[in-house]
N, C-alpha and C positions, 0 to 999 in steps of 0.2 A: 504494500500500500504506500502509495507515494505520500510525502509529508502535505501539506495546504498551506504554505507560507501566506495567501491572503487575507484568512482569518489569522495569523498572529496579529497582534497590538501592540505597541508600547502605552501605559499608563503613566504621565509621570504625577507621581504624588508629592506633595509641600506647596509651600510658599516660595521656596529660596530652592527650588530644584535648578538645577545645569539646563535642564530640557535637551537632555544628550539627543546626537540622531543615535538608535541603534541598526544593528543588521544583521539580518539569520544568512550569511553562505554571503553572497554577491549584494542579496537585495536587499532594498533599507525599509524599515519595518514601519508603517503609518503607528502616528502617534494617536491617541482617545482621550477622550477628556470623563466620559464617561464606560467604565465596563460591567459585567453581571456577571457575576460570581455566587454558585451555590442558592441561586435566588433572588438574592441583594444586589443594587446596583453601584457601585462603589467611585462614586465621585472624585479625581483629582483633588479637588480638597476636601474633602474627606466631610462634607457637608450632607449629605444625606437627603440633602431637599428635594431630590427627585423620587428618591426610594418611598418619602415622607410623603408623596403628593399620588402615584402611582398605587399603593396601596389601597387607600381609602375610594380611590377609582374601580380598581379591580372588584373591591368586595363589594361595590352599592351596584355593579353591572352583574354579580352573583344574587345580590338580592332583589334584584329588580324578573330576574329569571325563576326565582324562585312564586314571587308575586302573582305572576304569570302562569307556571306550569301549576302551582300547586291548589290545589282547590279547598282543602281544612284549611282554615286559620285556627285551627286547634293550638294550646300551648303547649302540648306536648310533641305536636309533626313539628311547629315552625322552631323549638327549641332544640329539637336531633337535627334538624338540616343546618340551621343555624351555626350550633356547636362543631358542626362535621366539617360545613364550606366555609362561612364567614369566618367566626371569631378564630378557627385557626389559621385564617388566612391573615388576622389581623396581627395574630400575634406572633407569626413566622421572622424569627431571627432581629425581634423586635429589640434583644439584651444588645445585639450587634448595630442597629443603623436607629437605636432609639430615638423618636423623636423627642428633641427638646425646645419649639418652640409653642408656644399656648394652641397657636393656630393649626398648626399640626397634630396638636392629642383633640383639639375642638371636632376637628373631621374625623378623626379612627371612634372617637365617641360617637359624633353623629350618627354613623352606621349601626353601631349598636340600637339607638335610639329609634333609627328610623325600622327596626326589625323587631322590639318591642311596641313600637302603634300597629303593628299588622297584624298584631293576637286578638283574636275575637274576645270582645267583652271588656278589654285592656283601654281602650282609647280614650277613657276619659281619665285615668289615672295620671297623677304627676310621673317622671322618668323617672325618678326614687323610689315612688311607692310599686313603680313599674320593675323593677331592678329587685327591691326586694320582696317580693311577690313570687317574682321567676327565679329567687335564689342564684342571681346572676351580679357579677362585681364590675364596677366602674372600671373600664379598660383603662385609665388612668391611675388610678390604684393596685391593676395587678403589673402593670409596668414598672409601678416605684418598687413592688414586691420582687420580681423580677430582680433588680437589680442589684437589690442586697444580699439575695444570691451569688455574685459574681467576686 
């Protein structure tokens, strides 16, 4: 199998990097400002804002499909699909590219939020009384937990 030198990258990371050119054999290898690694998208500076912004995308186009195919709005279908697609989608290698700006845990919350109003019977509840009702934790609170882990 012949190597693919067109997929290699160079990523340079820092502030104060050289911005070497590099080169595999002859050819010189395109520089990324952006690469995906294991899931996560790993920013040149190491800023996260796209991983941050990309996320909370993913999951409200999972729960908007869910809206759509599933016909209970039961709490017990919309909490197993929930728990399976969404929130672990939310919390995928969240200890690694954690969001740390308000704006960013406002949108990974929102998605929760917005999959807590689609339970029958729920809609008129505050998001607290909503949350613990469904025995379900502020994503922003298991991220701080998360981290003290580390």
């Amino acid at each position: 199998m012949k190597f693919n030198k067109g997929r290699c990258r160079g990523l340079h990371l820092g502030r104060n990097n050289p911005m070497h050119q590099y080169r595999l054999g002859a050819d010189l290898l395109e520089s990324s400002s952006v690469e995906r690694y294991l899931g996560v998208l790993v920013e040149n500076k190491l800023t996260m804002r796209q991983q941050c912004a990309l996320v909370p995308k993913k999951a409200n186009g999972l729960l908007v499909c869910v809206k759509k195919s599933v016909a209970s709005r039961s709490k017990e279908v919309i909490l197993i699909i929930y728990s399976a697609l969404v929130r672990s989608l939310l919390e995928y290698c969240v200890q690694f590219w954690a969001p740390l700006f308000k704006k960013e845990k406002e949108l990974l919350e929102r998605v929760q939020q917005r999959t807590t109003e689609i339970i029958k019977g729920m809609e008129h509840f505050s998001y607290e009384e909503r949350l613990r009702d469904l025995r379900l934790f502020s994503l922003e609170k298991t991220e701080r937990g998360s981290h003290q882990c580390l």
